[in-house]
PDB file of the backbone (N, CA, C, O) and the ligand in Angstrom, with CONECT records:
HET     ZN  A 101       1
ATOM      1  N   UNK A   1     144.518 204.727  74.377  1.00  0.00           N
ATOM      2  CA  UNK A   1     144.174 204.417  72.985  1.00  0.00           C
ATOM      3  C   UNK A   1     143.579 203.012  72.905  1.00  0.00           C
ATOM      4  O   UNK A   1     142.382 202.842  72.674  1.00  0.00           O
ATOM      5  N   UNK A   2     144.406 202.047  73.093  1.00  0.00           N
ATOM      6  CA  UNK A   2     143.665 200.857  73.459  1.00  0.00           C
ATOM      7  C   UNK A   2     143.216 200.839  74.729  1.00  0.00           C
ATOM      8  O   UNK A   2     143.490 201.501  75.730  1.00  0.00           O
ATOM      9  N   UNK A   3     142.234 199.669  74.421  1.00  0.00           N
ATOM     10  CA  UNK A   3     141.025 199.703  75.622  1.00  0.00           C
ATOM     11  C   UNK A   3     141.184 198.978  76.961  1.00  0.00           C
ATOM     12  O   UNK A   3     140.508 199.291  77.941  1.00  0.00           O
ATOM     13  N   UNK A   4     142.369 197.711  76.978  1.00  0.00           N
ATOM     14  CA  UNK A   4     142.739 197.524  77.649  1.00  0.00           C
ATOM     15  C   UNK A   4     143.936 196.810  77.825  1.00  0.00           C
ATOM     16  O   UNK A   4     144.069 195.602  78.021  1.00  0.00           O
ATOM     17  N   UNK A   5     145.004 197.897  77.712  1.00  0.00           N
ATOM     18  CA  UNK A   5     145.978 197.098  77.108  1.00  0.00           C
ATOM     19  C   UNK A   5     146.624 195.857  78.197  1.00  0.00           C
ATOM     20  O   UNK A   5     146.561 195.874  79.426  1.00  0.00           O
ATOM     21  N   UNK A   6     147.199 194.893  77.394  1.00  0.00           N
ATOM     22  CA  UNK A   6     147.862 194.189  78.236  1.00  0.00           C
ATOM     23  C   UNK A   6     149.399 193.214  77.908  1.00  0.00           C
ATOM     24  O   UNK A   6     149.866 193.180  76.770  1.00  0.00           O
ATOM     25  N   UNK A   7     149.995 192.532  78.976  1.00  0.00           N
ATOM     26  CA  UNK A   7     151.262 192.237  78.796  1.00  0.00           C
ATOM     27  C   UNK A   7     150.880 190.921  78.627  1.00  0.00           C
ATOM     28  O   UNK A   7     150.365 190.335  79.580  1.00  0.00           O
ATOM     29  N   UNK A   8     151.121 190.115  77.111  1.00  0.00           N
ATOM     30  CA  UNK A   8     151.467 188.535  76.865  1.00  0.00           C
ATOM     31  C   UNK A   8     152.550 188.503  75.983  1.00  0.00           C
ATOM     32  O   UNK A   8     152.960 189.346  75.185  1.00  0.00           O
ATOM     33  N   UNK A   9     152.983 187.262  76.296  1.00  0.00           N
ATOM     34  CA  UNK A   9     154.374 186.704  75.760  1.00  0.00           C
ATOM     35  C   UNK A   9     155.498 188.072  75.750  1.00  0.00           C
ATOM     36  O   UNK A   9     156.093 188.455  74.742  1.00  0.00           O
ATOM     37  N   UNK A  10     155.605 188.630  77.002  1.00  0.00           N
ATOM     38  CA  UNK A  10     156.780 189.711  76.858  1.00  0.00           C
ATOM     39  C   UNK A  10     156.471 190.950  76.411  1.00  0.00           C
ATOM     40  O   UNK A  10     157.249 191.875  76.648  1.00  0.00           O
ATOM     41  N   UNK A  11     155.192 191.181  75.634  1.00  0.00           N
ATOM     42  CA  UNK A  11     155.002 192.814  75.014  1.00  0.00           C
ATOM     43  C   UNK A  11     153.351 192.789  75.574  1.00  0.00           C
ATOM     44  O   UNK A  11     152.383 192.104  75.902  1.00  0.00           O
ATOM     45  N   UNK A  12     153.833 193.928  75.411  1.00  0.00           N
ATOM     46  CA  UNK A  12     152.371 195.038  75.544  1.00  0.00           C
ATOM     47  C   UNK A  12     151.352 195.280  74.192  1.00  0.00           C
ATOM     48  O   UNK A  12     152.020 195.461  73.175  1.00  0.00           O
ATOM     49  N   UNK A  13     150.331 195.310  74.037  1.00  0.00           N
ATOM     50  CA  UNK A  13     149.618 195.456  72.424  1.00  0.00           C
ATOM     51  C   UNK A  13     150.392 196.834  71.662  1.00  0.00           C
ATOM     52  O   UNK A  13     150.368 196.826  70.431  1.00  0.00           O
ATOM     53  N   UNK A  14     150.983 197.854  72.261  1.00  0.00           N
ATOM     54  CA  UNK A  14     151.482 198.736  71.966  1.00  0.00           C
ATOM     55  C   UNK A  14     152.978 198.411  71.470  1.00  0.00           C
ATOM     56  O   UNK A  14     153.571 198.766  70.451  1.00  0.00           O
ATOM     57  N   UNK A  15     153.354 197.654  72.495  1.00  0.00           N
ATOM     58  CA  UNK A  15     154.932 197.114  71.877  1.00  0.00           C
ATOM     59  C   UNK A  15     154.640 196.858  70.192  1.00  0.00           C
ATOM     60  O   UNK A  15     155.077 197.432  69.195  1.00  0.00           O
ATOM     61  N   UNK A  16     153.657 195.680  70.383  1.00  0.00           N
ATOM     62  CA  UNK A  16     153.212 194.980  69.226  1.00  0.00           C
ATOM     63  C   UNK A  16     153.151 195.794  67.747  1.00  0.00           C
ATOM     64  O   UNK A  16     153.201 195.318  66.613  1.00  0.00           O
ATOM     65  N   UNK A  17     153.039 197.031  68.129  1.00  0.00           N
ATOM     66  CA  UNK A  17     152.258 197.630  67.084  1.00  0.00           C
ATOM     67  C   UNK A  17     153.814 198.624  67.213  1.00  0.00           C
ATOM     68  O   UNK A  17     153.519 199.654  66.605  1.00  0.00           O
ATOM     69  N   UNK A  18     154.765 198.720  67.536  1.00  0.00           N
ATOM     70  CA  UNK A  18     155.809 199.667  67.644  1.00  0.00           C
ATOM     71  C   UNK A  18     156.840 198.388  66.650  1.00  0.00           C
ATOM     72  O   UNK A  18     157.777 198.612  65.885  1.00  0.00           O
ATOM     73  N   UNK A  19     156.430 197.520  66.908  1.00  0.00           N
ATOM     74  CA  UNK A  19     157.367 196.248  65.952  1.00  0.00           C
ATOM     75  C   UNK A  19     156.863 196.205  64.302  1.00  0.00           C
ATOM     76  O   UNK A  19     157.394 195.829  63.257  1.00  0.00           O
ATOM     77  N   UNK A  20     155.725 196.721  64.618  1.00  0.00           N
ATOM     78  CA  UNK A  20     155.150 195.967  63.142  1.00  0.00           C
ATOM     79  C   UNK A  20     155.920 196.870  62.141  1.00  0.00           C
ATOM     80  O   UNK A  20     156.215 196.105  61.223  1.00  0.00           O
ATOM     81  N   UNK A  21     156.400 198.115  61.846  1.00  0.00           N
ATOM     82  CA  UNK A  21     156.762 198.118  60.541  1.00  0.00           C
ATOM     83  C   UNK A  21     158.413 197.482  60.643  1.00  0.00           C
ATOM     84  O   UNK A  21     159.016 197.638  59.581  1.00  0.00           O
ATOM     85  N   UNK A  22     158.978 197.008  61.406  1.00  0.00           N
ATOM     86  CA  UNK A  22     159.764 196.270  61.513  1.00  0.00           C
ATOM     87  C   UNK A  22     159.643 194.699  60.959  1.00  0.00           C
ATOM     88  O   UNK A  22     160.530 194.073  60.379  1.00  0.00           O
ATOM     89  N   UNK A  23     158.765 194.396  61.179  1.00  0.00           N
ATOM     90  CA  UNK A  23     158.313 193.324  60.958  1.00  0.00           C
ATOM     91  C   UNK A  23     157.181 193.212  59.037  1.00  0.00           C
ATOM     92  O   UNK A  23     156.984 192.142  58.462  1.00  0.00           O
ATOM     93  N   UNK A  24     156.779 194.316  58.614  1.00  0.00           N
ATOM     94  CA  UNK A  24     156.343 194.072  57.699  1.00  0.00           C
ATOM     95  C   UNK A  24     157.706 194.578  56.939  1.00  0.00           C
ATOM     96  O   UNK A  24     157.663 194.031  55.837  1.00  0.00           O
ATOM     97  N   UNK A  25     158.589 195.168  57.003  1.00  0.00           N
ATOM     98  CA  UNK A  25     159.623 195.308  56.604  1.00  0.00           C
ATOM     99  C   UNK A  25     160.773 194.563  55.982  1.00  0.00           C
ATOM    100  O   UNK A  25     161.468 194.692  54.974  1.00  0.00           O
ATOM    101  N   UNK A  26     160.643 193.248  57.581  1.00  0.00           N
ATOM    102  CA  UNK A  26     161.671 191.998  57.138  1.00  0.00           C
ATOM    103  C   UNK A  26     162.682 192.521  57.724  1.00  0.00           C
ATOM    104  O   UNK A  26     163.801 192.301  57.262  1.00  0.00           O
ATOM    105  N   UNK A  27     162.502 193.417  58.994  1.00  0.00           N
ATOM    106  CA  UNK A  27     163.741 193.883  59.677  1.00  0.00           C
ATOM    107  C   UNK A  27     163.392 193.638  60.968  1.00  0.00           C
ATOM    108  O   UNK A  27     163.993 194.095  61.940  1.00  0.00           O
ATOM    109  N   UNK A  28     162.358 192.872  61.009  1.00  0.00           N
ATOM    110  CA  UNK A  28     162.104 192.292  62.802  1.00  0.00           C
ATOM    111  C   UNK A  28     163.207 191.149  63.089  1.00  0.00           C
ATOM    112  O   UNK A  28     163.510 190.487  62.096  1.00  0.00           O
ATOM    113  N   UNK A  29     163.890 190.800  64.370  1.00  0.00           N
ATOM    114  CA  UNK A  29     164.998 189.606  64.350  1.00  0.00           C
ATOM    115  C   UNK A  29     163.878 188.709  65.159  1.00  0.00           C
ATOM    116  O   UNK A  29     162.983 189.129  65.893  1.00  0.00           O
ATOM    117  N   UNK A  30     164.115 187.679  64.893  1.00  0.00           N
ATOM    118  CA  UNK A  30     163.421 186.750  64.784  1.00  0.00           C
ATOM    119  C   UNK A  30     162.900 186.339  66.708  1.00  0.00           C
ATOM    120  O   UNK A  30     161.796 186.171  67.226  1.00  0.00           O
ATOM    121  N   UNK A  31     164.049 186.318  67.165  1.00  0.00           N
ATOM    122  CA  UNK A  31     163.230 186.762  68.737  1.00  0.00           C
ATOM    123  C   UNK A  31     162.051 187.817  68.683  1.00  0.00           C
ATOM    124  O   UNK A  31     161.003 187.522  69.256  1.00  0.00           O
ATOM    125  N   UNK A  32     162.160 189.006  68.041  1.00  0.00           N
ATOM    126  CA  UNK A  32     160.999 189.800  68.362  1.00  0.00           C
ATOM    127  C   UNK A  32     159.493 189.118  67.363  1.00  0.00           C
ATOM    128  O   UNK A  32     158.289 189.370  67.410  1.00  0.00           O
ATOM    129  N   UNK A  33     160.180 188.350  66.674  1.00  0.00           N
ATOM    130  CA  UNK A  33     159.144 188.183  65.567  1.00  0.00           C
ATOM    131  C   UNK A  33     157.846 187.183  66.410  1.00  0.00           C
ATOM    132  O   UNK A  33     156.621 187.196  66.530  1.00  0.00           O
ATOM    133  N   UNK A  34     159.169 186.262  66.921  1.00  0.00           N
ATOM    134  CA  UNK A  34     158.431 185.099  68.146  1.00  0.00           C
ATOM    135  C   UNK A  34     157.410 185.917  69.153  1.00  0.00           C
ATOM    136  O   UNK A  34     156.195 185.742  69.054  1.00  0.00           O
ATOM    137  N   UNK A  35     157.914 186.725  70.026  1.00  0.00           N
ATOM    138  CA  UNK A  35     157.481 187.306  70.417  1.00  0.00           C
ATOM    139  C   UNK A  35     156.261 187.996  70.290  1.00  0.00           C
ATOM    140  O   UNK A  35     155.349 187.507  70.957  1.00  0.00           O
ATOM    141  N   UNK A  36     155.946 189.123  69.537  1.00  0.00           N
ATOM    142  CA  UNK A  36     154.505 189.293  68.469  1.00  0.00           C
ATOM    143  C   UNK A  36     153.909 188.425  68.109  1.00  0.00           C
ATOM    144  O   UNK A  36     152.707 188.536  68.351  1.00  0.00           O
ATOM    145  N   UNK A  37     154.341 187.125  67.367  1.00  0.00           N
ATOM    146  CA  UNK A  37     153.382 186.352  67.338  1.00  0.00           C
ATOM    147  C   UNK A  37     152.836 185.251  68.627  1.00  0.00           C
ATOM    148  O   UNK A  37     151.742 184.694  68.533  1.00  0.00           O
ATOM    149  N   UNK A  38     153.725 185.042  69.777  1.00  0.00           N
ATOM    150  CA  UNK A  38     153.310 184.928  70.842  1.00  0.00           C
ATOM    151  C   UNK A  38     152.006 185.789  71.066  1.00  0.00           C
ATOM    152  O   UNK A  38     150.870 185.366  70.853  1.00  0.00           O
ATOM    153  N   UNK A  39     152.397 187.389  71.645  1.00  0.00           N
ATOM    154  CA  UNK A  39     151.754 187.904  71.944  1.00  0.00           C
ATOM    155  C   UNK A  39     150.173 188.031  71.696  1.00  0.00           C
ATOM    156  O   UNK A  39     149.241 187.982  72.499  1.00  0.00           O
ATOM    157  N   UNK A  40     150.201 188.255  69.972  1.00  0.00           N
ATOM    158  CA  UNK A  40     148.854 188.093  68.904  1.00  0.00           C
ATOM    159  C   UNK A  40     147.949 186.696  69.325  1.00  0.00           C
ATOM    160  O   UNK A  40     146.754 186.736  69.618  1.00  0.00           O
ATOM    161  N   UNK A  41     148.835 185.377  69.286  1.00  0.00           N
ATOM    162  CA  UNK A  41     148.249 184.496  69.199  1.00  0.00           C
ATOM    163  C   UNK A  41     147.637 184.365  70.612  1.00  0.00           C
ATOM    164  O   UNK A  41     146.583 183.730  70.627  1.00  0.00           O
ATOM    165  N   UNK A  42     148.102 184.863  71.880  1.00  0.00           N
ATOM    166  CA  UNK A  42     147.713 184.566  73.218  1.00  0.00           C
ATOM    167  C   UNK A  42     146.674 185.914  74.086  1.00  0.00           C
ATOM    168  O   UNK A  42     146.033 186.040  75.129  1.00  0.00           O
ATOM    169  N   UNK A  43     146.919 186.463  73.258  1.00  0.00           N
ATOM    170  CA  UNK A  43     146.293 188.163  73.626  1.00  0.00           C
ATOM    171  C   UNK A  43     144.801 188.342  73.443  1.00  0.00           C
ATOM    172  O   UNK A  43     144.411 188.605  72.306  1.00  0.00           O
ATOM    173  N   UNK A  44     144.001 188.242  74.331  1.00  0.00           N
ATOM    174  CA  UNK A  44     142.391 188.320  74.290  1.00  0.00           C
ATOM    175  C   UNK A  44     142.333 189.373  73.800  1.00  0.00           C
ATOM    176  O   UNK A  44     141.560 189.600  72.869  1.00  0.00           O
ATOM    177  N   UNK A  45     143.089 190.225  74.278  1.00  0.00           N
ATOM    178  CA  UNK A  45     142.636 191.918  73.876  1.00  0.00           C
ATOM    179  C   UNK A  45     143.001 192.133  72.129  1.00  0.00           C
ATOM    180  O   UNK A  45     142.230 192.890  71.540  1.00  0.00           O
ATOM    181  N   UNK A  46     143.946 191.604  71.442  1.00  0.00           N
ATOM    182  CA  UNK A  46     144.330 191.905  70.151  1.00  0.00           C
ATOM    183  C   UNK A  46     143.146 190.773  69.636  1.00  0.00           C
ATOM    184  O   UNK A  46     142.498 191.077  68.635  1.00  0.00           O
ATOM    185  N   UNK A  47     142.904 189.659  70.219  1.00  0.00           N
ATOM    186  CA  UNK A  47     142.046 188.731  69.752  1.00  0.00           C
ATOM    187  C   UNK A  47     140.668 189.360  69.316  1.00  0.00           C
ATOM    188  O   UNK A  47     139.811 189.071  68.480  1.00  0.00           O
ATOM    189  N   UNK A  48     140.830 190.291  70.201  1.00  0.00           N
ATOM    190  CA  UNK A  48     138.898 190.182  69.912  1.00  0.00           C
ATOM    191  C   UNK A  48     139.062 191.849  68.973  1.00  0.00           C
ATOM    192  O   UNK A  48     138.170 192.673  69.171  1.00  0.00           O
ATOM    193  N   UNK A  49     139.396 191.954  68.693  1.00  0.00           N
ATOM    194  CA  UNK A  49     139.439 192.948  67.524  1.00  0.00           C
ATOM    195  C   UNK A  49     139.694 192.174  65.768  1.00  0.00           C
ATOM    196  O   UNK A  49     139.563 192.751  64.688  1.00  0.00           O
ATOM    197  N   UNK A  50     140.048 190.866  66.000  1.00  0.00           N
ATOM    198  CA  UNK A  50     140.067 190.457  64.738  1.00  0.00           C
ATOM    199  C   UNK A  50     140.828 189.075  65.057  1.00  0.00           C
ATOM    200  O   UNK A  50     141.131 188.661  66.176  1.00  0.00           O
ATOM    201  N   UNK A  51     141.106 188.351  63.606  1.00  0.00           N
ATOM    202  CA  UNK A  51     141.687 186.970  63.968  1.00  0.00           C
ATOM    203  C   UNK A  51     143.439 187.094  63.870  1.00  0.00           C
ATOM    204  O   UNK A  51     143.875 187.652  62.863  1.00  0.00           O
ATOM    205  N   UNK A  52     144.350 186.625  64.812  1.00  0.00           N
ATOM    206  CA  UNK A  52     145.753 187.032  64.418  1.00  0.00           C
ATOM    207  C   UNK A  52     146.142 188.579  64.052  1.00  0.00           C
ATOM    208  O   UNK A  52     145.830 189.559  64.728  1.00  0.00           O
ATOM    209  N   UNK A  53     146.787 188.581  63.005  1.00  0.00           N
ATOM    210  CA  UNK A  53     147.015 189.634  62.559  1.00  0.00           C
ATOM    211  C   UNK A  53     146.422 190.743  61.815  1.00  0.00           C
ATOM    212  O   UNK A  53     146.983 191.745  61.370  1.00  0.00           O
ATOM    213  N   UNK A  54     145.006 190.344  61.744  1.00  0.00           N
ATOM    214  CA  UNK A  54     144.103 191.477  61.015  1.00  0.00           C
ATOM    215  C   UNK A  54     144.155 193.115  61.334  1.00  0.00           C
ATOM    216  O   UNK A  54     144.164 194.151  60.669  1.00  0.00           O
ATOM    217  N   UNK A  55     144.184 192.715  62.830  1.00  0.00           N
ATOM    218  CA  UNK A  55     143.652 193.874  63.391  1.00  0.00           C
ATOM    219  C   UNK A  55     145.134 194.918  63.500  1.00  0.00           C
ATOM    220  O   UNK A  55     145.344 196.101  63.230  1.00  0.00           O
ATOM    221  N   UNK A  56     145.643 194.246  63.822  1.00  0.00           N
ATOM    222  CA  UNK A  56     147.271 194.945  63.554  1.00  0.00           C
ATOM    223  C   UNK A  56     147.645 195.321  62.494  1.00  0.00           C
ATOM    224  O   UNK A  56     148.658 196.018  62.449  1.00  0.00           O
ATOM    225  N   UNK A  57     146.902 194.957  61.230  1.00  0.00           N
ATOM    226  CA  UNK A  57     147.258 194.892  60.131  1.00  0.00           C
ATOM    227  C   UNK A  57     146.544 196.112  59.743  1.00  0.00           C
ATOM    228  O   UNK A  57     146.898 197.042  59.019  1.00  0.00           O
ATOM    229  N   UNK A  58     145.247 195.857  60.511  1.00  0.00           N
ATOM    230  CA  UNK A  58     144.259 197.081  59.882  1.00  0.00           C
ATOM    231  C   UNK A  58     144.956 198.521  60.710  1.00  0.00           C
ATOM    232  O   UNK A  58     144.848 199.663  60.264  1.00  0.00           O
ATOM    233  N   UNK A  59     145.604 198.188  61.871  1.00  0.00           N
ATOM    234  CA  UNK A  59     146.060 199.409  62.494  1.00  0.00           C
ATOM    235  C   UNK A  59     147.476 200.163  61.819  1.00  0.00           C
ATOM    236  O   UNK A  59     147.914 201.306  61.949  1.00  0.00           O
ATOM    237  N   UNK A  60     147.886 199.171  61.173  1.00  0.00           N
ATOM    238  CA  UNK A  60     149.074 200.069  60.521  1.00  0.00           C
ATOM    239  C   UNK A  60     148.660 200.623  59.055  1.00  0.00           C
ATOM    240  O   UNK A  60     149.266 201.603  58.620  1.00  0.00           O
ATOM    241  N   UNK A  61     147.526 199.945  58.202  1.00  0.00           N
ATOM    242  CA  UNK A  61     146.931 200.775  57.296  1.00  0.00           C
ATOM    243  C   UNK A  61     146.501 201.957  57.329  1.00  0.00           C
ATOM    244  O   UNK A  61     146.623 202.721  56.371  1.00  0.00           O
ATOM    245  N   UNK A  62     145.747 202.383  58.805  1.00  0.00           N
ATOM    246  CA  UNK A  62     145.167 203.400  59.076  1.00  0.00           C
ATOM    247  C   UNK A  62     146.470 204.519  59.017  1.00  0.00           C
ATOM    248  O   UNK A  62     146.734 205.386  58.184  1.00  0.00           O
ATOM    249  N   UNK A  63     147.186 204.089  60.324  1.00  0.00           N
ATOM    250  CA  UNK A  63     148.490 204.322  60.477  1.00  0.00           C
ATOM    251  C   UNK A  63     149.081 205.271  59.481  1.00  0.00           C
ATOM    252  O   UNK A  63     149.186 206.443  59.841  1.00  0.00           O
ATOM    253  N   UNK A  64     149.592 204.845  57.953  1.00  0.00           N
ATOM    254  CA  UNK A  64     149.966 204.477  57.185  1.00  0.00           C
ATOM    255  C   UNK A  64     149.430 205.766  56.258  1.00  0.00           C
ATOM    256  O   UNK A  64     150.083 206.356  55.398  1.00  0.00           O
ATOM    257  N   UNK A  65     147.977 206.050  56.703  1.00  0.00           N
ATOM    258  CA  UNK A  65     147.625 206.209  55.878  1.00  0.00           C
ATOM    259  C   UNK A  65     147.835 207.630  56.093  1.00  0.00           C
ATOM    260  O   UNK A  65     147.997 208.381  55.131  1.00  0.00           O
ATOM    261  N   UNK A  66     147.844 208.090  57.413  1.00  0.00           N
ATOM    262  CA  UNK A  66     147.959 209.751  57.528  1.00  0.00           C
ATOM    263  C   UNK A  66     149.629 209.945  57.943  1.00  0.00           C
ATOM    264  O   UNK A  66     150.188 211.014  58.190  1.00  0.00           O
ATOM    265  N   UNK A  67     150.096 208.895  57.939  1.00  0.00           N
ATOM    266  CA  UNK A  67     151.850 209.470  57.440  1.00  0.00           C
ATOM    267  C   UNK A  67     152.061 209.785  56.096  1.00  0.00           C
ATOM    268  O   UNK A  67     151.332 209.380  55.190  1.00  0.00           O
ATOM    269  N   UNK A  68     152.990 210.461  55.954  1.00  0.00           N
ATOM    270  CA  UNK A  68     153.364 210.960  54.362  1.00  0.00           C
ATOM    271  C   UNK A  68     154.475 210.194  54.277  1.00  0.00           C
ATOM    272  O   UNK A  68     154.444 209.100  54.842  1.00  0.00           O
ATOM    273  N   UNK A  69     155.539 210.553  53.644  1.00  0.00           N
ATOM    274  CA  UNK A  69     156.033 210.338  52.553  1.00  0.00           C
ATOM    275  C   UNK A  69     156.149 208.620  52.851  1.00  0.00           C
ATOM    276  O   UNK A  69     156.455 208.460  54.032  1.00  0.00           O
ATOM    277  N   UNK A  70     156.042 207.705  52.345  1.00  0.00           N
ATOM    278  CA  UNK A  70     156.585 206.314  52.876  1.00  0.00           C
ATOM    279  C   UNK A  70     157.307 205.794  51.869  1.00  0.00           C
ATOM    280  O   UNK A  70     156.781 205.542  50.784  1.00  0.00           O
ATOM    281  N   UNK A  71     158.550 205.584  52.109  1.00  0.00           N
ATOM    282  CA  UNK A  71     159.224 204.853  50.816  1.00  0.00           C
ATOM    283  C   UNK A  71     158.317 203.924  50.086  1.00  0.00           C
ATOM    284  O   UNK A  71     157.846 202.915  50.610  1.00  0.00           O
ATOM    285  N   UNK A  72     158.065 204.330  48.745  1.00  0.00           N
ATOM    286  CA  UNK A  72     157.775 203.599  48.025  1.00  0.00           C
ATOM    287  C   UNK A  72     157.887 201.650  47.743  1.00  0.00           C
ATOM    288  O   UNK A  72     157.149 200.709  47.451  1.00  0.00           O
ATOM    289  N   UNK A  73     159.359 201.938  48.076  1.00  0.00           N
ATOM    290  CA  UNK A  73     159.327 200.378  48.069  1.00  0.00           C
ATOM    291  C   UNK A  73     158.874 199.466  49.213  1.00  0.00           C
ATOM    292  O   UNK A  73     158.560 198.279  49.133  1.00  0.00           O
ATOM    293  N   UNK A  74     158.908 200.420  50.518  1.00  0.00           N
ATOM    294  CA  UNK A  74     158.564 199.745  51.765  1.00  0.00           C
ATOM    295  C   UNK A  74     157.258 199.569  51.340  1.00  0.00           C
ATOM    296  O   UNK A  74     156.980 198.395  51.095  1.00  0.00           O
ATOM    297  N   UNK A  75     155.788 200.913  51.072  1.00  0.00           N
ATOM    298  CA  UNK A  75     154.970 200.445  50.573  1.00  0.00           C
ATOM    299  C   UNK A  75     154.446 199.158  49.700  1.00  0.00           C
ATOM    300  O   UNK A  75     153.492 198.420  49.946  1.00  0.00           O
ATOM    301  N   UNK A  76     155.084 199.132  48.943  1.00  0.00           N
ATOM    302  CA  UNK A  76     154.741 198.427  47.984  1.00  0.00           C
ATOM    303  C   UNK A  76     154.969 196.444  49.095  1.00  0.00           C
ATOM    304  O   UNK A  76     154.160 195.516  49.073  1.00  0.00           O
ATOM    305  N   UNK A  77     155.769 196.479  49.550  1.00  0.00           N
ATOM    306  CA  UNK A  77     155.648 194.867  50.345  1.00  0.00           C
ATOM    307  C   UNK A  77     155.014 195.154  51.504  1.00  0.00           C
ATOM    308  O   UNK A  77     154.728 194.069  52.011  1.00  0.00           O
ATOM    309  N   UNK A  78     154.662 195.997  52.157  1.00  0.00           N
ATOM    310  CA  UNK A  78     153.984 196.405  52.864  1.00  0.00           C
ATOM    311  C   UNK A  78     152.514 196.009  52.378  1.00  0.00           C
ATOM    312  O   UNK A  78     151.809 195.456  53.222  1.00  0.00           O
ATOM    313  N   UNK A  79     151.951 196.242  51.047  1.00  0.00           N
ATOM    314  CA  UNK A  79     151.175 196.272  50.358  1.00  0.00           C
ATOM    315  C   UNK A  79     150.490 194.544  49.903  1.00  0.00           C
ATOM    316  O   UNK A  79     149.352 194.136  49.675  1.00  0.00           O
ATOM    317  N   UNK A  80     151.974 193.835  49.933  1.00  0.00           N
ATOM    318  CA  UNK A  80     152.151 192.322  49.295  1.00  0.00           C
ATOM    319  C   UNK A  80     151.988 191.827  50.692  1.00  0.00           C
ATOM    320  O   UNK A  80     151.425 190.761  50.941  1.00  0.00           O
ATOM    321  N   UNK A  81     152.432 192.526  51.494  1.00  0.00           N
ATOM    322  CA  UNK A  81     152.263 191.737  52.865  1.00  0.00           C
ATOM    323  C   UNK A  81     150.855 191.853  53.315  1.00  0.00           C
ATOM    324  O   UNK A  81     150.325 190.828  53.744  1.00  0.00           O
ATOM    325  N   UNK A  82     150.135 193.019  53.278  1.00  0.00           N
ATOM    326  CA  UNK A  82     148.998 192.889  53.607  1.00  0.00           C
ATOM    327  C   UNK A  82     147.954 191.822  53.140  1.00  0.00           C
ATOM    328  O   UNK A  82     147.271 191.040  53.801  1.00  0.00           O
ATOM    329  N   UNK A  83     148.056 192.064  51.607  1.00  0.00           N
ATOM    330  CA  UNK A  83     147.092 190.923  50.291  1.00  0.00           C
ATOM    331  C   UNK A  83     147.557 189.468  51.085  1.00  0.00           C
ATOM    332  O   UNK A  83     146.788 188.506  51.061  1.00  0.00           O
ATOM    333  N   UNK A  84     148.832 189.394  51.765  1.00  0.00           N
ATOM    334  CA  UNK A  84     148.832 188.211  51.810  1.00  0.00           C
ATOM    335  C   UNK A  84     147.954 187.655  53.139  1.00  0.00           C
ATOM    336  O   UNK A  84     147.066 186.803  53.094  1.00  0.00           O
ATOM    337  N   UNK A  85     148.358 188.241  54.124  1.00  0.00           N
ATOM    338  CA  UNK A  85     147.603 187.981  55.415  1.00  0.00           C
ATOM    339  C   UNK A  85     145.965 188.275  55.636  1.00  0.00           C
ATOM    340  O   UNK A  85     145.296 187.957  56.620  1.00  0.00           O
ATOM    341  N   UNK A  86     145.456 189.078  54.252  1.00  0.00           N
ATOM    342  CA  UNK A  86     144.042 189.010  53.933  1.00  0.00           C
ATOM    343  C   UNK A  86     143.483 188.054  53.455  1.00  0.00           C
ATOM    344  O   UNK A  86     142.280 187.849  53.610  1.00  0.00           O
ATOM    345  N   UNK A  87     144.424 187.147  52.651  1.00  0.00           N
ATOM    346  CA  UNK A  87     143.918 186.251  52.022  1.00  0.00           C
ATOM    347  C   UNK A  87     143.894 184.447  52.477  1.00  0.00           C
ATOM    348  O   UNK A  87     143.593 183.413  51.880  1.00  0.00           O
ATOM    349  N   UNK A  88     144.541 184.896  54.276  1.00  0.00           N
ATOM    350  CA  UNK A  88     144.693 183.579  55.116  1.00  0.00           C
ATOM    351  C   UNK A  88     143.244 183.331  55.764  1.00  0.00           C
ATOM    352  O   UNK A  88     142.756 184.165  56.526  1.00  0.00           O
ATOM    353  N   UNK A  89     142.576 182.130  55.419  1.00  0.00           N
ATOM    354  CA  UNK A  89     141.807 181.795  56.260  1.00  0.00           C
ATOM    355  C   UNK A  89     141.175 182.478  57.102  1.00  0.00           C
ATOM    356  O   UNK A  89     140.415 181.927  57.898  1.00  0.00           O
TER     357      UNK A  89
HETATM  358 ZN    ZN A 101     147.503 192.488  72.703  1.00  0.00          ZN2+
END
């Protein structure tokens, strides 16, 4: 699926993306949180798909989008979380 995946700061781009609704959630513990953002910030391969967290961001929208039912409320900060990291620099 990815093109070439690889191992920084402890995870794999796949790990990365197995954390995130954990993490847009507010249920990532803060070692893993380090971690992902290790990973994001040091990762050529997540890099060049976007800046930081875009691209991860854009992958759980997609994601997101052909799962059904999603708790509503998770949506909804899910939603606040996105606007927010769209609107960084
Ligand atoms: Zn990566």
């Amino acid at each position: 699926m990815l093109p070439d995946e690889r191992e920084v700061g402890g995870l794999r781009c796949s790990d990365v993306l197995a954390r995130l609704s954990d993490y847009v959630d507010g249920d990532l513990g803060e070692a893993d949180v380090a971690m992902v953002c290790a990973h994001v910030a040091a990762c050529d391969n997540c890099a060049r798909f976007g800046t930081s967290f875009t691209w991860v961001l854009d992958t759980v929208r997609e994601h997101l989008a052909s799962v059904d039912p999603l708790d509503e409320a998770v949506a909804g900060r899910l939603r606040d979380r996105l606007a927010q990291e769209r609107h960084r620099p």
